[in-house]
N, C-alpha and C positions, 0 to 999 in steps of 0.2 A: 203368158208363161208362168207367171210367180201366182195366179190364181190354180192353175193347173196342179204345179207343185203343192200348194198347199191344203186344195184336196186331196192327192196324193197321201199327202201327211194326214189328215184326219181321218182318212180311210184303212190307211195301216193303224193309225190308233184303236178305231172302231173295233177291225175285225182281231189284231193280235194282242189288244191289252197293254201291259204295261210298254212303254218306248224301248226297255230292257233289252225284249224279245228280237227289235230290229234293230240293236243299237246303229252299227254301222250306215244303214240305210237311212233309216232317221235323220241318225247324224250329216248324213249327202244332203237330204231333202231341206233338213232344215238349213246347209248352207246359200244352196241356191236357192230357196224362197227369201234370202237376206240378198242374195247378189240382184236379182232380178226388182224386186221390190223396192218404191222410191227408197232414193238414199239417206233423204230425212228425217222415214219413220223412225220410230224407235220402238227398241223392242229391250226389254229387262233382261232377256238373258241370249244376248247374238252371240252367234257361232263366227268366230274367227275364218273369213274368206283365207287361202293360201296366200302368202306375199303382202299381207295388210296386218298395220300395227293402231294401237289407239297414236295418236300424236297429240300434242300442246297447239293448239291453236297457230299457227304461221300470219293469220288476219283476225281482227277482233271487230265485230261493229260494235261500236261504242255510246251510240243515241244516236238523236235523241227521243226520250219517253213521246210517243204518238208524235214522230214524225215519219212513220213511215217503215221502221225498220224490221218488221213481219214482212211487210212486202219485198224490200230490197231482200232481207234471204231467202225466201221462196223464190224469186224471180233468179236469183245468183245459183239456187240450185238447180235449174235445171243444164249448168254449164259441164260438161263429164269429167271436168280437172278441180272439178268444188265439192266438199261433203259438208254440210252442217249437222251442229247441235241441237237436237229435237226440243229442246228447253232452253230458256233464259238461267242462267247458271248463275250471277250473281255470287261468283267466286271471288271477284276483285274489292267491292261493295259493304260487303257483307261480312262481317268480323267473325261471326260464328259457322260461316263456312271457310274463311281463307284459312281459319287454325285449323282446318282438317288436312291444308298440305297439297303441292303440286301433283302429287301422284292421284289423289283424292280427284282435284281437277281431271288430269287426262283420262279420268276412268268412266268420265260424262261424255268422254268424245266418242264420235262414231269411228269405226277402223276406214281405213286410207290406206291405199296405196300411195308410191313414194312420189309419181306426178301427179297428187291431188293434192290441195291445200284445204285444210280443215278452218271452218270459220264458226266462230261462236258469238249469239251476239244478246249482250244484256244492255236494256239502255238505260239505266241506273246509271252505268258507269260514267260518264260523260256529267253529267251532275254530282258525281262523287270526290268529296276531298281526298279520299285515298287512293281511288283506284289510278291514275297515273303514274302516280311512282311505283304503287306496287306493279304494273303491268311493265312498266320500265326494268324492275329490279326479275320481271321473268324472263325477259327481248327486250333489250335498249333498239334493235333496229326492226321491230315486229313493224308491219303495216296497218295501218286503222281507218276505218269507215268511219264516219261521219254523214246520218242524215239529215237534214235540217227543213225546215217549213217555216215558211213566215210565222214570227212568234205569235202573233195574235189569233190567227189562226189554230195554232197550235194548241194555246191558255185555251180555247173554246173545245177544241176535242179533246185535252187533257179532262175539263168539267165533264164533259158530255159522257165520257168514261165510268168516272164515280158515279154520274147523274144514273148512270144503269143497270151499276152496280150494288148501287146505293138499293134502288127500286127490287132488283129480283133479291135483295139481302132485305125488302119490306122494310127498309128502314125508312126513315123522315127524309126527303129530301129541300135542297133551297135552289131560289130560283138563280142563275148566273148574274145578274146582276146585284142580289142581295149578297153576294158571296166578295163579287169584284170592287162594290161601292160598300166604303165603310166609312158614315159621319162626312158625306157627301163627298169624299175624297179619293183616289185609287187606292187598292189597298195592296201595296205592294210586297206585304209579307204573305199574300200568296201564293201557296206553292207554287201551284202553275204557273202564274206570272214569274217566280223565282227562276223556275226553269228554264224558260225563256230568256234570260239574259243570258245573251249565247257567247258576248266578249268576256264577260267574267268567268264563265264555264272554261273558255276557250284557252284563256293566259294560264291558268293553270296548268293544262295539256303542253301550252307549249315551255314549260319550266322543264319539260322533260322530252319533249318529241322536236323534233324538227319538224317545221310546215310542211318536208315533200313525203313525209310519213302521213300524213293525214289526208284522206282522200275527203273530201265535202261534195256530199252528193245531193240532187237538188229535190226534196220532196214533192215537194209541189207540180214541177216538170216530168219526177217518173210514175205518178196516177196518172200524167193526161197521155203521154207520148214515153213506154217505159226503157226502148229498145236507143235510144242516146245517151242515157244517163249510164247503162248498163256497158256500153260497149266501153266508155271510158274508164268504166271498175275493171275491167279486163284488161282495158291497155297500163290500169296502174300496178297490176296483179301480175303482171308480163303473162297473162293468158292469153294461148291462141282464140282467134273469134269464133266462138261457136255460138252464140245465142243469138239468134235469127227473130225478125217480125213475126213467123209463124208460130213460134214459139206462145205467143197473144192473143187472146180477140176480148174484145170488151164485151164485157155480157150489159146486157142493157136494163134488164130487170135489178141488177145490183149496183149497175151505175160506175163500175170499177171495171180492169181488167183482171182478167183472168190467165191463168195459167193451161199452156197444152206442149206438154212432152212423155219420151216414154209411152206415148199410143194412148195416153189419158189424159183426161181434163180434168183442172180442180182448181177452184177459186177460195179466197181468206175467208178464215172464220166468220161467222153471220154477224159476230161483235165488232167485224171492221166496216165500216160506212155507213156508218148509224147515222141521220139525221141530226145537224147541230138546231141546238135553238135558234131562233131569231133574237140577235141583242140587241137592245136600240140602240138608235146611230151616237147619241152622244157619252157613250157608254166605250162603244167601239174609235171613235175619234181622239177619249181619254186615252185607251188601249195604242192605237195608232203613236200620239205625239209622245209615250213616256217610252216605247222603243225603239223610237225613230235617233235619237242619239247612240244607244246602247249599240242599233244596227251597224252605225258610223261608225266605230270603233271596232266593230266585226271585220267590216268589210276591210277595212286599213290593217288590219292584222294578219287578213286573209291572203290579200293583193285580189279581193272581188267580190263583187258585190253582186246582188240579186235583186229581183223586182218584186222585194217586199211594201208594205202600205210605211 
């Protein structure tokens, strides 16, 4: 349908010139190539569906950075009571966007209807000193995602990130362990390792949220098996269950799942499941013992724990 519509729309361009000439009809064509059309594209300049407003966010994912949280909203959006933000917005974060102002914010959201909940998710936030209170001081009772992944895991796809970012930017890169071991010791003013310490992230969150506002969803468990982890964001979201197994199939050539709703199929960016290095095991064992406390103190915060190393 919405590719229909949208030759439609280039064919009235073609033949009568400026959009002027059809305004009216246009203005149809362009509505419904936005209704039909996933919900998460974005487009610079949408046509307001009838009965649909921008909104403030009602759910925010919040992190964390490469654990997962492109996949939890592609996979959330294919629910018909969920609309996401086509961008990381980094409104809470970010000092030189928050002084642009709430209004600023909702003008990044996508339009909703009033039984849809708009979800936006930066994972900066979740490692920021500021954004708790400031999200507090938007919705003290807002709901919040939390994805998480074994940190160690994590620290290596965090590198593997720069590592190929670093390369298509031709820049110098270092190998993960010349990064991780500094003067034979962990070097734990690494970012990535920093991020990782998910208790200290965590008490800050909770200076301002109550624990049944934070949903912690399990990274690691929604790449192998995505439809448990999913059904329980719904039960915390008081959403009816609409996201189904068939909603999935793992593509094999990419090693992840994949997404099929809407009559089409579409899998994450080719930048996600990038091969990590191989780290040596005593390199990985330091990684292991200097989390393995941090985790204790998660998991006690939490009331649960995971089958991290």
């Amino acid at each position: 349908m919405a590719f229909l519509l949208v030759s439609s729309y280039l064919l009235l361009t073609h033949a009568h010139g400026a959009p002027s000439e059809n305004g009216a009809l246009m203005e149809t064509l362009k509505a419904q190539v936005m209704l039909f059309s996933n919900k998460s594209e974005h487009y610079s300049t949408q046509v307001r569906p009838p009965g649909t407003n921008r909104r403030i966010p009602q759910t925010i994912i919040i992190g964390v950075r490469k654990g997962g949280t492109r996949a939890l909203l592609e996979m959330l959006d294919v629910h018909p009571n969920i609309v996401v933000a086509a961008t990381e917005v980094h409104f809470f974060d970010w000092d030189e966007n928050y002084v642009k102002g709430i209004d600023w914010y909702r003008s990044l959201m996508p339009f909703s209807y009033e039984n849809q909940i708009t979800i936006e998710k930066t994972p900066g936030y979740f490692t920021s000193p500021q954004a708790p209170e400031r999200i507090h001081d938007m919705n003290s009772s807002i709901k919040l995602l939390l994805i998480l992944r074994d940190p160690t895991e994590r620290v290596i796809s965090d590198y593997t990130q720069v590592y190929y970012n670093r390369l298509e930017s031709h820049k110098s890169v270092q190998l993960f362990e010349d990064i991780v071991i500094k003067n034979g010791a962990l070097n734990t003013k690494y970012k990535a390792i920093q991020r990782s310490l998910y208790d200290i992230h965590m008490e800050k969150w909770l200076k301002h949220f109550n624990l049944d506002q934070i949903h912690i969803v399990d990274g690691n468990t929604l790449i192998k098996d995505p439809l448990p982890e999913l059904q329980k964001v719904e039960r915390f979201l008081n959403l009816p269950s609409r996201i189904m197994s068939s909603n999935f199939y793992f593509n094999q050539t990419k090693g992840f799942y994949c997404i099929r709703s809407d009559g089409r199929e579409r899998c994450l960016h080719e930048s996600k499941g990038r091969p990590h290095p191989v780290v040596n095991s005593t390199v990985l064992e330091q990684l292991y013992s200097y989390f393995r406390e941090h985790n204790a103190k998660f998991y006690k915060m939490i009331n649960h724990s995971f089958d991290w190393h």
